[in-house]
C-alpha positions as CSV (number, residue, x, y, z in Angstrom):
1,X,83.2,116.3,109.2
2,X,84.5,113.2,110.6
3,X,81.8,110.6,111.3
4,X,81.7,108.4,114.2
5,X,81.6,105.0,112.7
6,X,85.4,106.3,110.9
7,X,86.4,107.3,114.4
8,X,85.5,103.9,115.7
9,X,88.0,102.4,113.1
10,X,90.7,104.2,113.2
11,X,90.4,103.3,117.4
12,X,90.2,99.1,116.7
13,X,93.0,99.4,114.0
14,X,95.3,101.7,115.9
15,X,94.2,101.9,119.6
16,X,94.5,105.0,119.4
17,X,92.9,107.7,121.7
18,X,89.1,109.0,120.4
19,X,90.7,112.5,120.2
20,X,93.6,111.3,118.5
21,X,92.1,109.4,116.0
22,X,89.5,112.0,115.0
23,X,92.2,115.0,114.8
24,X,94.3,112.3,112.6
25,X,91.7,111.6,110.5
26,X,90.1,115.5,110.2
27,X,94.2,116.2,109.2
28,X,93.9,113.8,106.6
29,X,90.9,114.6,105.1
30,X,89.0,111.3,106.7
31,X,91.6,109.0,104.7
32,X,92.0,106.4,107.4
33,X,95.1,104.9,105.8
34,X,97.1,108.3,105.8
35,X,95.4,108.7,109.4
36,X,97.2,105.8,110.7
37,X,100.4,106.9,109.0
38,X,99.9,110.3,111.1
39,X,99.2,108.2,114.7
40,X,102.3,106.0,114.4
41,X,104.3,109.3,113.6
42,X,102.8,111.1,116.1
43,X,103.3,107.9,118.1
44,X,106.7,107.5,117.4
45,X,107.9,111.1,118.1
46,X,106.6,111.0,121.7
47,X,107.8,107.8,122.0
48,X,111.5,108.9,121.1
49,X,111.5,111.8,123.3
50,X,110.7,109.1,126.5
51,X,113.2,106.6,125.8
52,X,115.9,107.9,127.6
53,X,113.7,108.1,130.6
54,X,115.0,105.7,133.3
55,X,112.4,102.6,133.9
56,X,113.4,101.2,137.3
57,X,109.1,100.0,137.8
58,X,106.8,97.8,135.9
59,X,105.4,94.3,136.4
60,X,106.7,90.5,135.7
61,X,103.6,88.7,133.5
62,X,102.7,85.1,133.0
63,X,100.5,83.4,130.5
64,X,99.9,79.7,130.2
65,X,99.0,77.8,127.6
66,X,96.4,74.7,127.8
67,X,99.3,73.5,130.6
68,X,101.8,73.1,127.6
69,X,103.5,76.3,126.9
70,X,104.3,78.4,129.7
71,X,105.8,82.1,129.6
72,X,107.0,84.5,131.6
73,X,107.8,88.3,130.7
74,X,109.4,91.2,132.5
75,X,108.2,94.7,131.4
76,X,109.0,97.9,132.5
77,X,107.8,101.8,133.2
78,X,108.3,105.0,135.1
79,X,106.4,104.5,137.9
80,X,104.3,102.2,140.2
81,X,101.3,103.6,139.5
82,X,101.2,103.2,135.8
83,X,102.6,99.5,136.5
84,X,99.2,99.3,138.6
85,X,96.8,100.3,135.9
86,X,95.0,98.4,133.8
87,X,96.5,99.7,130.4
88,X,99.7,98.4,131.3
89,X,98.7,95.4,133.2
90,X,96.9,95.1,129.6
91,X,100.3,95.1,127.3
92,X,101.9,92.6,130.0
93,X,99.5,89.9,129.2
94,X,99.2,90.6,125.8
95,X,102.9,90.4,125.3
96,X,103.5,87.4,127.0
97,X,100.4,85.6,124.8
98,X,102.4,87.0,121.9
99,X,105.9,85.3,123.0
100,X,103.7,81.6,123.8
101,X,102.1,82.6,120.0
102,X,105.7,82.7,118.1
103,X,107.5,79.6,119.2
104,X,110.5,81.2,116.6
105,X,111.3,84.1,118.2
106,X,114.1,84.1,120.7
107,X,115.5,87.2,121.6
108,X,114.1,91.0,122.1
109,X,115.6,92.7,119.1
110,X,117.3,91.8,116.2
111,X,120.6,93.1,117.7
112,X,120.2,91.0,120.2
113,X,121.1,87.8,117.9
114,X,124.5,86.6,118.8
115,X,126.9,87.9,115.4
116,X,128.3,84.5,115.0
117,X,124.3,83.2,113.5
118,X,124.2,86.1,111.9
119,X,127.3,85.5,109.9
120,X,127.1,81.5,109.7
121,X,123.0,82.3,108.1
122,X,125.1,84.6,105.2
123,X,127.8,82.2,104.4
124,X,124.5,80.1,103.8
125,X,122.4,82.4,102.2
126,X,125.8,83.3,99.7
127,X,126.3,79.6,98.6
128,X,122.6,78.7,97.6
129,X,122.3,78.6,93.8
130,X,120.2,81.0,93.1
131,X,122.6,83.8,94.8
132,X,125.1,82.2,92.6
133,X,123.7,82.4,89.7
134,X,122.7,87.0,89.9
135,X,125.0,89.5,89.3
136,X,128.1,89.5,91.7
137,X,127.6,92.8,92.6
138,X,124.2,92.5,94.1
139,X,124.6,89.4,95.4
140,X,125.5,90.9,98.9
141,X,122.4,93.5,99.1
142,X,120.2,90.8,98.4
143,X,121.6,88.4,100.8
144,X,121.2,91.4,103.3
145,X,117.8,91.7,103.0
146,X,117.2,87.9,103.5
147,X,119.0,88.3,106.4
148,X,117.3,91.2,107.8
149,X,114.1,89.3,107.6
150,X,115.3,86.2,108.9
151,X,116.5,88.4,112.3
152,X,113.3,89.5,112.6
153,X,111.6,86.4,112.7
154,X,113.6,86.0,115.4
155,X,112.7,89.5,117.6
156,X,109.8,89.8,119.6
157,X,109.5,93.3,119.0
158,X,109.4,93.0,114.9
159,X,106.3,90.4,115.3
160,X,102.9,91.6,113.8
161,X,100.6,92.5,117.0
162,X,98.5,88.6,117.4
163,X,95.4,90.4,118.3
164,X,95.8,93.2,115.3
165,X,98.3,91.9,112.5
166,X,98.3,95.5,110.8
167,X,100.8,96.2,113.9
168,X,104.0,95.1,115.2
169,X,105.0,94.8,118.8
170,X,107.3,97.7,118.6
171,X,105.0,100.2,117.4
172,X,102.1,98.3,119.8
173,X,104.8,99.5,122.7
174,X,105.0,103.2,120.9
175,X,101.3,103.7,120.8
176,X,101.2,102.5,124.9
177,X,103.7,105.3,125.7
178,X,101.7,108.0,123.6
179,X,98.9,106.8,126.2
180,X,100.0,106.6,129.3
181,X,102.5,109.0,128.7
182,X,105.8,107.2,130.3
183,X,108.5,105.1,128.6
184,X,108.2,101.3,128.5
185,X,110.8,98.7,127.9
186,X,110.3,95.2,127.9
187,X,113.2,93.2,129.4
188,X,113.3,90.1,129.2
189,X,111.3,86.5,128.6
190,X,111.4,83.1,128.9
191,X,109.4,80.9,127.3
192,X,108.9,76.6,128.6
193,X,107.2,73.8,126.6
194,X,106.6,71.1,128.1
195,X,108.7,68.0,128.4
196,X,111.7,70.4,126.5
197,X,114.7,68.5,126.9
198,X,114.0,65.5,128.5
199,X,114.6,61.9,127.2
200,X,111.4,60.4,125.5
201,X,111.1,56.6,125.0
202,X,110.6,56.5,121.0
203,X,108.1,53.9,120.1
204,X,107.1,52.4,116.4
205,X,104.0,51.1,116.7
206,X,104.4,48.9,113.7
207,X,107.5,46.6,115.1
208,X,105.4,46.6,118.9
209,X,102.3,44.8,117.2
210,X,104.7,42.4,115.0
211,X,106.7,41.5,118.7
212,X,103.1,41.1,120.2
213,X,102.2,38.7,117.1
214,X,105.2,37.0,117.7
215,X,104.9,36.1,121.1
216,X,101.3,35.1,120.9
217,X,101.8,32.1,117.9
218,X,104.5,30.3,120.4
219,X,101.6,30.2,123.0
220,X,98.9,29.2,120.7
221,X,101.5,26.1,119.4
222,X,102.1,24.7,122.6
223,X,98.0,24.8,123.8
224,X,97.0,21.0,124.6
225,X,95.2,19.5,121.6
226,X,91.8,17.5,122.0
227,X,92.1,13.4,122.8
228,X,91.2,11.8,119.6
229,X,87.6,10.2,119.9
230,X,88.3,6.2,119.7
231,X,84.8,5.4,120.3
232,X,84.1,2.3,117.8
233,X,81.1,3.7,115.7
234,X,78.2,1.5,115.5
235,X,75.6,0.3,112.8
């Protein structure tokens, strides 16, 4: 027996279907961590079997932030009429919140990072001392995984989920196509901060309130002093 409140759960942490969750978790034997292992496979093999599927439909989503950060993303489906609905509508916004979120990533995937980063981050990762100083014949496999996890800073899709950090976009994405039953690519994004590249007037305060000192003690010198009083004093 799989109770209600365990159901609920496995829902919030996964967003998973009701029916989903409780088959995963009567599967597992109600252990919620091995039924969440079960969704994302489950997840990921209907996923899979979609993602040749041609996605000419979908929606472009925006998502401002307090007028500073704005963000624009391009997602796509199957069909017009999952574009229309609100689960979909739903992932737009939420991954265009999750680009204004991660100011570091710029590009979909980690093979999207142009190779010439890639190979000027592991000349840099090769020369630091403490790469120097192990075993030249693990030197490389450790630099590779530095540099695996420095790409995916860099990918939207390898982000944990803002609104769930147990999840990352990717599988996010996976568990919306077990859902809504199409396939689902997002395409591209742009991301604007405000006043990005242009000119700013750089100002230290400290040398403005010395100039402003300054200027004031010429003034005060050249204010017209009092007539001295030449009444004669009297007895």
């Amino acid at each position: 027996t799989v109770s209600a409140a365990l159901v609920k759960q496995l829902r919030e942490e996964t967003g998973a279907g009701m029916m989903d969750c409780k088959k995963a978790l009567a599967e597992t034997g109600g252990d919620i961590v091995k039924a969440q292992e079960f969704l994302r496979k489950k997840g990921l093999a209907s996923a899979e079997k979609k993602a040749s599927r041609a996605t000419a439909e979908g929606r472009i989503g925006s998502y401002i932030h307090d007028n500073r950060i704005g963000v624009m993303i391009e997602v796509n489906c199957e069909t017009d009429f999952v574009a229309r609905g609100d689960i979909f509508k739903q992932l737009v916004e939420d991954l265009a919140m999750q680009v204004a979120a991660c100011p570091q990533v710029q590009h979909l995937v980690t093979d999207d990072v142009p190779e010439d980063i890639v190979n000027k981050e592991r000349e840099i990762e090769m020369q630091k001392d403490d790469i120097l100083q192990k075993p030249e014949q693990i030197r490389s496999k450790i630099v590779d995984g530095r540099i695996k996890k420095r790409l995916e800073e860099l990918a939207l899709l390898e982000q944990p989920f803002i609104k769930n950090d147990k999840v990352v976009v990717k599988d996010l994405i996976k568990q919306t196509i077990s859902a809504i039953g199409e396939n689902i690519k997002v395409t591209r994004f742009v991301r604007y901060n405000l006043g990005e590249g242009l000119e700013k007037k750089s100002q230290d305060f400290a040398a403005e309130v010395a100039a402003q000192t300054a200027a004031k003690e010429p003034a005060a010198s050249q204010a017209p002093q009092p007539a001295p009083d030449t009444t004669e004093a009297t007895e």
